[in-house]
N, C-alpha and C positions, 0 to 999 in steps of 0.2 A: 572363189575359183583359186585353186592350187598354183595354177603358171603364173610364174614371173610375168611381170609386166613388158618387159624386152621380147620374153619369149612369144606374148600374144601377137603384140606392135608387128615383129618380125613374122607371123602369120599371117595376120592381117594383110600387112604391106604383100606377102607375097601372092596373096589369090585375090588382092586388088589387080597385080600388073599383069598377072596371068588372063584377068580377066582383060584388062585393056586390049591385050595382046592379039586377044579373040574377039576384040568388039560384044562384051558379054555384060550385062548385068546379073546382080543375084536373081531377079525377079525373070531371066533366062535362063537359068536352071530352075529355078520352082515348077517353071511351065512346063521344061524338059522331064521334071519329073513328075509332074500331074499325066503327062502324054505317057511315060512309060512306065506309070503306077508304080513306081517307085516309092518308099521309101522317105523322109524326111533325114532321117540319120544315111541313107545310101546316098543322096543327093547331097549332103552336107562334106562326105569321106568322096567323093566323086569330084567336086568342085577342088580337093584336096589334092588329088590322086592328079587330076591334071595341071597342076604343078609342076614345069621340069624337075628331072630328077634329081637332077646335083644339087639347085638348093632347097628340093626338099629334105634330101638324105642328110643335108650336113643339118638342117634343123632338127628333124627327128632323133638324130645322134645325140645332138643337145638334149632334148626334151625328154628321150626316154630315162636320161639316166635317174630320173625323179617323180615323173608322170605314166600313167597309161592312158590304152585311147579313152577311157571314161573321161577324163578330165581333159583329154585334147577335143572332143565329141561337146563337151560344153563350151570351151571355147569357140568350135566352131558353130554353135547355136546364139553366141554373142552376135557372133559377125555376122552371119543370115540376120538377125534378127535387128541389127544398127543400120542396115539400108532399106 
C-alpha cells in the first residue's frame, strides 16, 4: 500500500468516530449495502463520503497530492476488512 502510515491511521480514526457518531458498525453498512445492492467499493467510498466535510477535505488535500482514489479504495478495504 502506497499511503503513508499517518495518512491511513488518520482515516481510519476518522470513519471510526464518524461511525460512533451514528451508532454504526462496519458490519452496518455491509447490510446497508446488501439491502441496496450496492456495490463493495460504493459502500466502502459511502462510509467515506459520510465523513464531515472539513476533515475530510483537509485529509484528501493531503492525500491527493501523491495518491489517487486506487490507492485510497485499498486502504479503505484494509479497514472494511480489520473489523
Amino acid at each position: 500500500m502506497k499511503m503513508k502510515t499517518e495518512h491511513f491511521n488518520q482515516l481510519a480514526e476518522m470513519i471510526e468516530e464518524n461511525n460512533k457518531k451514528y451508532d454504526l458498525i462496519i458490519e452496518d453498512w455491509i447490510e446497508h449495502m446488501k439491502i441496496n445492492n450496492w456495490s463493495e467499493k460504493r459502500m466502502r467510498w459511502d462510509m467515506l463520503w459520510s465523513v464531515a466535510r472539513d476533515k475530510r477535505q483537509a485529509w484528501f488535500d493531503c492525500v491527493y497530492q501523491y495518491l489517487n482514489d486506487d490507492h485510497i479504495d485499498t486502504a479503505l478495504r484494509k479497514i472494511v476488512q480489520k473489523q
